[in-house]
Every structure is written in structure tokens, then in C-alpha cells.
C-alpha positions in Angstrom: 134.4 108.6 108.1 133.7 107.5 104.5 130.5 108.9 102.5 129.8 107.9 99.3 126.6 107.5 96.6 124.7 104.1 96.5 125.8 101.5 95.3 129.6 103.2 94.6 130.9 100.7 96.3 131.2 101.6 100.1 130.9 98.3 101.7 132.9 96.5 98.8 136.3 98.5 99.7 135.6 97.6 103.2 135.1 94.4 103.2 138.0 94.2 100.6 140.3 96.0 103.6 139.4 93.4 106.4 140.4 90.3 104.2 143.2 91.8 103.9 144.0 93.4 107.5 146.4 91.3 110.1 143.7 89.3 112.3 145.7 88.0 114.8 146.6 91.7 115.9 143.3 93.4 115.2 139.8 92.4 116.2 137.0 94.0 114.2 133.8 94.9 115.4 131.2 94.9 112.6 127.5 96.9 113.2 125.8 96.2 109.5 122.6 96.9 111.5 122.9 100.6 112.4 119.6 101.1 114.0 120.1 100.6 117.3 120.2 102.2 121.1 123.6 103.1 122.5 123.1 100.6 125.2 122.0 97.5 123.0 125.6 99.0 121.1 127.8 98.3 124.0 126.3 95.0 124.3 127.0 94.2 120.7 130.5 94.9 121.2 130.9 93.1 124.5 129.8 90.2 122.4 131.9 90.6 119.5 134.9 91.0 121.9 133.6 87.3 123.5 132.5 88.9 126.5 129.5 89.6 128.5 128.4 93.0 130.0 128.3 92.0 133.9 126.0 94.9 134.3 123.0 96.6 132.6 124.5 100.1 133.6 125.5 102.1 130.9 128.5 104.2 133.0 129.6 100.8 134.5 129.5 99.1 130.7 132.1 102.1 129.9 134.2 101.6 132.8 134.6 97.8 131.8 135.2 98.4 128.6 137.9 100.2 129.1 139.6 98.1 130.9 138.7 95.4 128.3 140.3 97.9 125.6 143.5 98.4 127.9 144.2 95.0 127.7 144.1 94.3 124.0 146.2 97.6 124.0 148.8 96.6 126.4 148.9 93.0 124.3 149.8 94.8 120.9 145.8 94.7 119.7 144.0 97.1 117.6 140.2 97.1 118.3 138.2 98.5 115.4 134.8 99.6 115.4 132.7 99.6 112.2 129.2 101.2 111.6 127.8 100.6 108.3 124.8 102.7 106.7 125.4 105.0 109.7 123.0 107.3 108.3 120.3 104.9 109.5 121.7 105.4 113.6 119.2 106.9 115.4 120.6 111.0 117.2 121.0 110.0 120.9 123.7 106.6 119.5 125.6 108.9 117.8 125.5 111.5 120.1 126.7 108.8 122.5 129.8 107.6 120.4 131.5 110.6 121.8 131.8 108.5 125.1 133.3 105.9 123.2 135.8 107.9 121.8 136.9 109.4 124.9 138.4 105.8 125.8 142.3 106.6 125.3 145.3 106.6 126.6 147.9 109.6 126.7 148.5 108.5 123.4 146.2 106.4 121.0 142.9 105.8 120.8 141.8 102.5 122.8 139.1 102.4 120.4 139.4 103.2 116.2 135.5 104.0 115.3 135.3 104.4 111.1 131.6 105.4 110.5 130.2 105.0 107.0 127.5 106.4 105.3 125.9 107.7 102.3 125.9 111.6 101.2 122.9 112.5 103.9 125.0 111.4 107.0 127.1 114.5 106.6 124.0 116.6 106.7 123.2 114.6 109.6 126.5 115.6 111.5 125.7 119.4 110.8 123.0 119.0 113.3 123.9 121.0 116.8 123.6 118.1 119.0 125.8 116.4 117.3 128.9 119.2 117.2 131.0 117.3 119.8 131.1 114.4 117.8 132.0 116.1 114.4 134.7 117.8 115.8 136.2 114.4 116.9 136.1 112.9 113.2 139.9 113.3 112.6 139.7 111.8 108.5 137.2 112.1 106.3 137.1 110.4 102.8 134.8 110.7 99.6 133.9 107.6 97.3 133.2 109.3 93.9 131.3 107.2 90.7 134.2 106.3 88.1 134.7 108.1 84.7 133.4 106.9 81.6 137.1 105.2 81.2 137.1 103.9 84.2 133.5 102.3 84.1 135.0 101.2 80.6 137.9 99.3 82.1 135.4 98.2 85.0 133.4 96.6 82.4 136.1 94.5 80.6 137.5 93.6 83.8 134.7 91.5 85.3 134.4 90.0 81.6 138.1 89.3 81.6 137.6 87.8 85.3 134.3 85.6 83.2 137.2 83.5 81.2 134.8 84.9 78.5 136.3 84.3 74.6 138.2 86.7 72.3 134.4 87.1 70.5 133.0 90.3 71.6 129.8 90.1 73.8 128.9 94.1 73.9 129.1 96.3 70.6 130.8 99.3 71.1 127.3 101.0 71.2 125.9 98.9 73.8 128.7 99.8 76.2 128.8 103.3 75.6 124.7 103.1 76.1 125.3 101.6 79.7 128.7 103.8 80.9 126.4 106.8 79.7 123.6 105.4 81.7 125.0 104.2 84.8 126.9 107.6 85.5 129.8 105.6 87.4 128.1 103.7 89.4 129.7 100.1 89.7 126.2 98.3 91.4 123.8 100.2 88.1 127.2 99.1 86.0 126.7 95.7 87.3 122.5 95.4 87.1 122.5 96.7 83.2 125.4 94.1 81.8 123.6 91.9 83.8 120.1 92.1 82.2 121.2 92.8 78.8 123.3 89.4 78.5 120.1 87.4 80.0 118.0 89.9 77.4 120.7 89.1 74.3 120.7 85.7 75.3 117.2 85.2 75.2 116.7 87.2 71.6 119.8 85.2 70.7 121.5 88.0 69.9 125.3 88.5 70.4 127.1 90.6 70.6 124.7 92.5 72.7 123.8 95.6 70.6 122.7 99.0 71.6 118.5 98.4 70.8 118.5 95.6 73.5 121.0 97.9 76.3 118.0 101.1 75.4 115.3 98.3 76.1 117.3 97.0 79.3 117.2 100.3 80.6 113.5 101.2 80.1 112.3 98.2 81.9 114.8 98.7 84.9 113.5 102.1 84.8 109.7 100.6 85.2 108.7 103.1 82.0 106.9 100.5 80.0 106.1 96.7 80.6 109.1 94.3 80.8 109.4 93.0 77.0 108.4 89.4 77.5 105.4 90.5 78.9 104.4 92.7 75.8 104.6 90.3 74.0 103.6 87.2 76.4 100.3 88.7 77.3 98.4 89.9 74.2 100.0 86.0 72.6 98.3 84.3 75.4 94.8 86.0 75.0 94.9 85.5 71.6 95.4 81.5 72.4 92.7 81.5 74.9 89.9 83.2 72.3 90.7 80.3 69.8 90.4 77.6 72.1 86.9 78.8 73.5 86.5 79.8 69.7 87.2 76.3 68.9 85.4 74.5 71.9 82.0 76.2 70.8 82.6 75.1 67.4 83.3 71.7 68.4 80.3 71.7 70.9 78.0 74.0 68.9 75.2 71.5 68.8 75.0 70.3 72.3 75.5 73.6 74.0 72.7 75.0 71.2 70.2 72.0 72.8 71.0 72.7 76.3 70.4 76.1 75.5 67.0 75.4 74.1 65.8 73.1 76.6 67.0 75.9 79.3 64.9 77.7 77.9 62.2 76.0 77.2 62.1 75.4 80.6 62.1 78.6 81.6 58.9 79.8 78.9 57.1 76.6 80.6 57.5 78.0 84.5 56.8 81.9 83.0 53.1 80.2 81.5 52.4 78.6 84.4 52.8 81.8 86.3 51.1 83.7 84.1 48.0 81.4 83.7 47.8 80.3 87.3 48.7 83.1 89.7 47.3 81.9 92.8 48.6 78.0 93.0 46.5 77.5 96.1 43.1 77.6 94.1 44.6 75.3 91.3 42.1 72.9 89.9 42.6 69.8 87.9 42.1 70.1 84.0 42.0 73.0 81.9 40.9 75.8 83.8 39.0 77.6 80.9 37.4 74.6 79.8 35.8 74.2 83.7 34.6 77.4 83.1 32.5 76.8 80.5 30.2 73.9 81.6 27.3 75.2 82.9 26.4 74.6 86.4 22.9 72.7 85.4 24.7 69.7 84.7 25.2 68.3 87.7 22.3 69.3 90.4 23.4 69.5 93.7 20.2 67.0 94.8 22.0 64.6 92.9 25.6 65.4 94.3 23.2 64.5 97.9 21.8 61.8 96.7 25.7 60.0 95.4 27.0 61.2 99.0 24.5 59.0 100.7 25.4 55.3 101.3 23.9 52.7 99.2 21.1 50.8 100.7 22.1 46.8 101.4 21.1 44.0 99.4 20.7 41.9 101.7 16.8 41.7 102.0 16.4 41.3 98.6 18.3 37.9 98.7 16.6 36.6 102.0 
């Protein structure tokens, strides 16, 4: 079993060990997907091994396997098992790897299981359930974060590994800034050179300096804005007010005259409201001005008379 802190490196030394591990007599099994059932497990290894489970029977998978494993074993094969992130396996799998382990001869182990995990999976052992399989974990190993002088050395390494030029590209500053900051951890080690060459590069700046490290690490951290948008942001408002500032300016007299005319438009409508409420008793003319003529002027004999016909002509030609 090997714990360790994220992002000390964990999967790194592993996969550093298989490239360098005999493959024609060992076959490795690799589960980077720890979440799964115990049966869906077996299956995964069946595959792995090129093989497929003849039945869906979990006691019947076992007794396959083992002869499987009793092969490779009599052939000179070691067959390894690897669970990554095994914190993330689900009780009732790990409960069940104790099955697996019990495939062996008088002697060895038909199966080597190495289980990896972060800091919680030992907690997660300490469970009762679990007690049988605990007791089977034979080693046990620890990852811890490097020292400062080792995260020191760490640092120069990769650079050395860049082909990068006798010129120095931290200050002495700056890298104590990100050994003190990282605490060991090769992955946080990694992020902060990262961002503060791509920072110092974009400032122009080298050798990276201390100032641009402490502003690396309050962004990572999510304390203030990232600093291109500090500065990004308020820059591009201020571009957008003078263009409208100098569109309006440019535009003042036409947007002034569709402004009156909107509003002129508007007054017109709010008059004709106001001095014809009802628009089904509109009249034509001024309304006042009808008003005013008395009704004498027009008798409404006379209004009979005009709606009678006119009389024909005709008889006073014949």
C-alpha cells in the first residue's frame, strides 16, 4: 500500500516503475477508475488478462481465475494488480479484495494487489468491516513532500531538463517565495513556476522576481482578480465611454432632432387626448368655434326644405 498527499507524486513513481518493470514476465493490471463494484472488477481483469468471464457468477469468476493465475504462475509470470485513488473504492470492493488475495499457492501470492491512495484511505481501512483486509496488507509505504533543498534541486532540475541558458530565469527571491509556498509539493512546485514564467513573460520581466511569484500565488489562490483582468476591465470601460462619448458628439445634431420630433410627436397625441376625450363624437373643425354659432342660423325649415328634391324643369321648357 502506498499513501501519500496530493499531488506528491503518487502516480508519477508508479508509472515511472512499470516503464521500467520486465514486461514479458509480468502483466499489469491497471484500475485508474477506482469506483467500481467487485463484480464489474473481476471483469476488468479478465479483460486486461485478454480473456472473457464465461460466467456472470461471482464464486465461479474466482474459481476461473485462479486457474487463469496458476498458469501465468506455472509459466514464470507475475500478475500485478494496481488500484489507483483507492480511496475512491466503494466498502463492499474492498471488503471483497480479501477474496482476491486468498488466491495462492503454498507459497506466493498468485496475485500481487498494490493499492494506492491518499492520506484518508488509511482512515478508511480503520473501519471494522474492513479488519480482514488490513491485516492482509504485508508493506506499507509513505510519500512525504520534499524539503526546501530538495524542492530547490527539483526546481533546477526540470530547468536543466528545459536546455534553458546559463542567464538566470528565477531570482533567488522568487524561488525561495515558491519552495516556501508550495511546502514540498512537486504538482503546486510545478503550477507556480509555471504561471510566473507565462506572468514574467508577459510583463517582460526576467529574471522572474519575487513581486510577480507573491502575485502568481494570490491569483492561484482566487484572493483577488487575476491581474490582466484588473487591469483589462476598468481599460475597456473606459474605451467604451469615449466611444459613445464620441458618437454623441459626432451625432449630436441629428440624435438632438430625432429627439425633438419624438417628442413633438408625443405633445401632439397628449393634446389630442386632452382636447378630444371621446373620439367617437369628434366633429370636423374647431370644436370651440362650432360652439359658438348660434343655433338661429340655420332653421331647421330650411334644413327640410334643402333635403327635399328639386322640382324638374322640364315644364318650363315645353
Amino acid at each position: 500500500m502506498i499513501t501519500g498527499e496530493v499531488g506528491v507524486g503518487k502516480t508519477t513513481i508508479l508509472r515511472s516503475y512499470l516503464e521500467g518493470v520486465a514486461k514479458q514476465k509480468t502483466k499489469v493490471i491497471y484500475i485508474f477508475n477506482a469506483n467500481v463494484s467487485f463484480k464489474n472488477l473481476l471483469k476488468t481483469i479478465y479483460k486486461e488478462l485478454g480473456l472473457n468471464a464465461k460466467t456472470g457468477d461471482i464464486v465461479e469468476m474466482l474459481n476461473d481465475l485462479y486457474q487463469i493465475l496458476m498458469e501465468e504462475y506455472k509459466q514464470g509470470n507475475t500478475v500485478l494488480l494496481i488500484v489507483d485513488e483507492a480511496q475512491n473504492m466503494p466498502i463492499e470492493t474492498l471488503e471483497n479484495l480479501r477474496m482476491l488475495s486468498n488466491l495462492e499457492t503454498s507459497k506466493d501470492k498468485l496475485l500481487q494487489i498494490v493499492l494506492i491512495g491518499q492520506y484518508e484511505f488509511e482512515e478508511i481501512l480503520n473501519l471494522h468491516e474492513l479488519r480482514q483486509l488490513k491485516q492482509r496488507i504485508v508493506i506499507r509505504s509513505t510519500i512525504i513532500p520534499f524539503t526546501e533543498k530538495e524542492s530547490m534541486d527539483y526546481i533546477r532540475h526540470r530547468l536543466d531538463k528545459a536546455a534553458v541558458n546559463a542567464s538566470p530565469v528565477f531570482t533567488k527571491g522568487a524561488l525561495k517565495r515558491i519552495v516556501k509556498e508550495a511546502k514540498g509539493i512537486p504538482r503546486y512546485l510545478n503550477i507556480l513556476c509555471d504561471n510566473a514564467l507565462i506572468t514574467g513573460f508577459g510583463y517582460k520581466i526576467r529574471p522572474v522576481t519575487a513581486k510577480i511569484v507573491d502575485e502568481v500565488i494570490t491569483d492561484y489562490n482566487g484572493e483577488e482578480e487575476p491581474s490582466v483582468l484588473r487591469w483589462v476591465i476598468p481599460s475597456a470601460a473606459l474605451l467604451l465611454f469615449i466611444v459613445l462619448l464620441l458618437f454623441f458628439i459626432s451625432n449630436q445634431g441629428l440624435i438632438l432632432s430625432r429627439a425633438e420630433n419624438i417628442l413633438s410627436r408625443v405633445k401632439g397625441v397628449f393634446i389630442s387626448k386632452v382636447e378630444n376625450p371621446n373620439p367617437s363624437r369628434a366633429t370636423v373643425g374647431d370644436p370651440i368655434k362650432e360652439q359658438m354659432k348660434p343655433t338661429v342660423d340655420k332653421p331647421e325649415i330650411s334644413q327640410t326644405e334643402e333635403s327635399l328634391p328639386a322640382k324638374p324643369k322640364v315644364d318650363d321648357k315645353e
